[in-house]
C-alpha positions as CSV (number, residue, x, y, z in Angstrom):
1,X,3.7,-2.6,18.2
2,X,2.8,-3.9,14.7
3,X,-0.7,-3.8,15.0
4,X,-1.1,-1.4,11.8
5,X,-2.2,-2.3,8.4
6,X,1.1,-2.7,7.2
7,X,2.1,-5.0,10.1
8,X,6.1,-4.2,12.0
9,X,7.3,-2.7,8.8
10,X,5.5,0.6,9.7
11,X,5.1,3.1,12.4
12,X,1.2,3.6,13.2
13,X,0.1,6.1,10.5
14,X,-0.6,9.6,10.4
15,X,-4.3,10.1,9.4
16,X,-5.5,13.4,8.0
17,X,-8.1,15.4,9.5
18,X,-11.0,14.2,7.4
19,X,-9.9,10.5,7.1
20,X,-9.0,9.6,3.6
21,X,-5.2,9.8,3.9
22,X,-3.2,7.6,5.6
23,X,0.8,8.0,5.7
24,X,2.5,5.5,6.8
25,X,6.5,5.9,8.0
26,X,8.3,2.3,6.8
27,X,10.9,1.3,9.9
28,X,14.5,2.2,9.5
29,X,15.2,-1.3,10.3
30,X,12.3,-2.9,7.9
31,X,14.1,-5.6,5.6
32,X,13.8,-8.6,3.2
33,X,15.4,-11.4,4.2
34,X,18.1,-11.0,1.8
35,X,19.4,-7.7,4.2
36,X,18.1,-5.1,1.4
37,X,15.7,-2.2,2.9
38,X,12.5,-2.3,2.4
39,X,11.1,0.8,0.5
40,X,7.4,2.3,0.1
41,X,7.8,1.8,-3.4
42,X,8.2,-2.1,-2.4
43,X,4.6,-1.6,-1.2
44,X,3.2,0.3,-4.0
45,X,4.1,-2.4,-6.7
46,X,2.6,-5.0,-3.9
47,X,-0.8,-3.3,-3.9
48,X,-0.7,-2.7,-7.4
49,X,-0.1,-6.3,-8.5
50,X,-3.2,-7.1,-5.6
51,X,-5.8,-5.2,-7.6
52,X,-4.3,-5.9,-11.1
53,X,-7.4,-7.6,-13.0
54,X,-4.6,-10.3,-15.0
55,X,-3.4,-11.5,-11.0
56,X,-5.5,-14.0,-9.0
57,X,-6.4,-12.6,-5.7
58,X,-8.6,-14.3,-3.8
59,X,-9.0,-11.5,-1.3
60,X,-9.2,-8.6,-3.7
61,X,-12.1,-7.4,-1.8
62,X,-9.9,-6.3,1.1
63,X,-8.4,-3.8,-1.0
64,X,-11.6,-1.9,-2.1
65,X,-11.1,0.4,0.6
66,X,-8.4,1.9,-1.0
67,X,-9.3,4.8,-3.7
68,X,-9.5,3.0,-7.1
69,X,-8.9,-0.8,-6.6
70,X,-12.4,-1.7,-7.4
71,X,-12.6,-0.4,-10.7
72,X,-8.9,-1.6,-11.6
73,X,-9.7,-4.9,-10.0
74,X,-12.7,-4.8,-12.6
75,X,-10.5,-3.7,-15.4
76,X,-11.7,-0.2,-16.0
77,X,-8.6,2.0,-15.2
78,X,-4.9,1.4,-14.6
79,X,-3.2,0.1,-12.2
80,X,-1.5,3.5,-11.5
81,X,-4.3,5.1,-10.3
82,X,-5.1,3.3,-7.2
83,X,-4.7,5.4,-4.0
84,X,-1.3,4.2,-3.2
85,X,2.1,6.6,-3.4
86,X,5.6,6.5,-2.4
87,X,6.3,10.0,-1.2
88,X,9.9,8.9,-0.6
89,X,11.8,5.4,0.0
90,X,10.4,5.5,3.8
91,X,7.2,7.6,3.3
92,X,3.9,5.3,1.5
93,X,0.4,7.8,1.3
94,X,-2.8,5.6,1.1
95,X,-6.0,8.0,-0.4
């Protein structure tokens, strides 16, 4: 139905049993508008470049509930650690 965090590009997600991981499964038929697929990694540099400190977000605070993106938003570790994965080009694991 689209009502998940990732909108119609993803299945509802799988939640593990003490809450802090979310997998998402990205839509066979999720893609741009140019026809290419849309891939979990597609998301990963999109969160990434949310919380990067040298981006302008005006709603970084939405983020903060994802492991990490407060202290990268504030500049105090690397974008690679936030809590944002590609397990495979469908499969996108949120800690």
């Amino acid at each position: 139905d689209g009502g998940n965090e990732l909108g119609i590009a993803a299945e509802e997600p799988e939640v593990s049993e003490d809450g802090l991981t979310y997998t998402f499964k990205i839509r066979d038929n999720a893609n741009w508008s140019t026809g290419e697929p849309v891939t979990a990694q597609d998301f990963v540099f999109s969160y990434r470049k949310a919380v990067d400190p040298n981006a302008i977000s005006e709603n970084v605070n939405k983020f903060f509930v994802i492991k990490n993106a407060r202290p990268i938003s504030d500049g105090e570790l690397p974008t690679d650690q936030l809590g944002v994965k590609a397990i495979d080009d469908k499969t996108l694991e949120f800690t």
